[in-house]
C-alpha positions, -999 to 999 in steps of 0.1 A, spaced: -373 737 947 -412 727 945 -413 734 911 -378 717 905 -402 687 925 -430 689 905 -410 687 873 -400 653 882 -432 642 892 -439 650 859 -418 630 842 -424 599 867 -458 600 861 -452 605 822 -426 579 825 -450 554 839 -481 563 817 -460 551 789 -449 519 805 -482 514 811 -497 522 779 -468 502 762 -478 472 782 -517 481 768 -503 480 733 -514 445 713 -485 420 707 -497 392 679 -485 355 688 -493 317 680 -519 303 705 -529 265 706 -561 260 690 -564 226 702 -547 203 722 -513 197 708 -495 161 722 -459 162 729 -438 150 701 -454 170 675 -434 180 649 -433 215 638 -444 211 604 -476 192 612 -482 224 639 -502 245 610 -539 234 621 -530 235 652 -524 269 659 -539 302 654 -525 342 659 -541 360 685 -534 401 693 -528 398 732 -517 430 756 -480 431 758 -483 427 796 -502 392 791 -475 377 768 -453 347 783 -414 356 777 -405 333 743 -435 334 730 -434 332 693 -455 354 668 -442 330 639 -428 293 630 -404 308 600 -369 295 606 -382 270 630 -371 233 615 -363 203 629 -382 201 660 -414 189 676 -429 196 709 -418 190 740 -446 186 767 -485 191 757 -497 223 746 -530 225 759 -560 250 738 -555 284 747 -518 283 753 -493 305 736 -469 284 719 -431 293 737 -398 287 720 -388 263 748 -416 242 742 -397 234 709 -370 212 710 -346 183 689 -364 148 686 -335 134 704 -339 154 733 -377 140 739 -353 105 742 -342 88 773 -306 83 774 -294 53 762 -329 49 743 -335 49 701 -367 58 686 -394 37 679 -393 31 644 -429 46 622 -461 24 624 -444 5 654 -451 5 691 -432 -2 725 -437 -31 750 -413 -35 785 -407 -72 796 -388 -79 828 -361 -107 820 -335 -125 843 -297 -118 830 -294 -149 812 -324 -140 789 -313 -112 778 -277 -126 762 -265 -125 800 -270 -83 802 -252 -76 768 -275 -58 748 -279 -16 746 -304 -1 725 -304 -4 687 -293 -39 695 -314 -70 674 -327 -99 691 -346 -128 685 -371 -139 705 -379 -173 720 -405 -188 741 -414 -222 761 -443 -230 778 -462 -263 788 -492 -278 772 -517 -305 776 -529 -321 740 -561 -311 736 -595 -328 747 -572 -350 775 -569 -336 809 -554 -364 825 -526 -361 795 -491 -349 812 -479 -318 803 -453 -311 769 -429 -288 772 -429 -267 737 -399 -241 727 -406 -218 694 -386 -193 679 -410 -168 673 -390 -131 655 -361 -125 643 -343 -92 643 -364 -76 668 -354 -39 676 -345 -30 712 -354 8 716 -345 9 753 -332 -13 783 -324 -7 823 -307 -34 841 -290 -28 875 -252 -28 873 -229 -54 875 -214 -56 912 -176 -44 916 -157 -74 920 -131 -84 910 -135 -107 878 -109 -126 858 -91 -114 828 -115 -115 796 -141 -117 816 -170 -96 825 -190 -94 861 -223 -105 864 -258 -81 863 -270 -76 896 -303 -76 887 -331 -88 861 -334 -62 832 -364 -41 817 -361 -47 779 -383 -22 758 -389 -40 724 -403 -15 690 -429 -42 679 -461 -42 657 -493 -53 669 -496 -90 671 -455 -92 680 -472 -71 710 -496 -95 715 -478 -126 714 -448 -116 737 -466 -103 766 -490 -132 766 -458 -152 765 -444 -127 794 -475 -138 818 -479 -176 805 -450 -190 797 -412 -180 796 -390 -154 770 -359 -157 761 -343 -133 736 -311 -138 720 -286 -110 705 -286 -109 666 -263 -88 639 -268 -83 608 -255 -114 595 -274 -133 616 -294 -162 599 -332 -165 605 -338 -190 623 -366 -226 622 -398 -213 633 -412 -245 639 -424 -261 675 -400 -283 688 -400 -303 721 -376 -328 738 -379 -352 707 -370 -328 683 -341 -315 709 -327 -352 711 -326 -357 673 
């Protein structure tokens, strides 16, 4: 019986040695180099990474020894230096996307404005949607204070791309027939703009008043001039 004992001590203790030698044994994967932002995609990841030979026991489950076969996809969350790069940090473009968003399009940027229903074509629009984009504010000429203030309208863009919009729902009442209720609520409208478009609707956001107005395809550009009650009355 002891020896029966010491037999399977044996092979526990020989068992565990090679667990724990196994776990010794170098495993080569992808580590960050650098900081790596979210959204990268995985054919720019090259410079970014480099292999390192780390002890089985230290490697994170999914980490990946190679990008071969991986197309298509760009990085989820930042990968800070030092990290091993894990094959749930790579993901589809479209699932870095809040729903009911489109992406911004290349050499573009993002600005919210915060719009009352009947600016934004009374709470019709959805991302992907075009608008055009008009603004009012009031003005004294210049180099007359006493002067009364003009009230100026000017159709600034056309065919500006909505990437994203959250508006509170419309309240369930009942509504007539070909009709649809009213937004509860004013509306966040995220606009893919370039740098002055930027510029010029969130000082129009603070200053004076936007209006935007939902466009197709066939929609006609429109006079970019500055008009004011004259021009309206004509």
């Amino acid at each position: 019986m002891a020896i029966v004992g010491a037999v399977l001590l044996f092979n526990y203790v020989s068992a565990a040695d090679a667990r724990a030698q196994k776990d010794l044994e170098p495993v080569t994967v992808l580590v960050a180099s650098r900081d790596i932002p979210a959204g990268t995609p995985v054919e720019e990841l090259a410079s970014s990474l480099e292999t390192r030979s780390i002890p089985g026991a230290a490697i994170a489950p999914g980490a990946l020894s190679s990008l071969a076969d991986i197309t298509d996809k760009v990085v989820a969350s930042e990968i800070l230096a030092g990290e091993q790069l894990l094959d749930a940090k790579l993901v589809a473009e479209s699932a870095l996307l809040t729903p009911g968003a489109v992406q911004v399009p290349a050499g573009l940027q993002e600005v919210t404005i915060l719009l009352e229903p009947e600016r934004v074509a009374g709470g019709n629009l959805k991302a992907g949607d075009k608008v055009g984009v008009f603004t009012n504010f009031s003005v004294k000429e210049k180099g007359s204070e006493d002067a009364e203030e003009v009230k100026l309208s000017k159709h600034l863009y056309d065919g500006v791309l909505v990437t994203a919009i959250q508006i509170a729902p419309s309240e369930q009442t009942a509504t007539p027939e070909g009709t649809t209720a009213l937004p509860s609520g004013s509306a966040y409208v995220t606009l893919g703009v370039d740098s002055v478009q930027a510029t010029k609707i969130v000082h129009t956001q603070i200053y004076g008043e936007l209006w935007l107005s939902k466009q197709n395809d066939d929609t006609n550009p429109g006079n970019r001039s500055v008009i004011d009650v004259n021009e309206v009355l004509k």
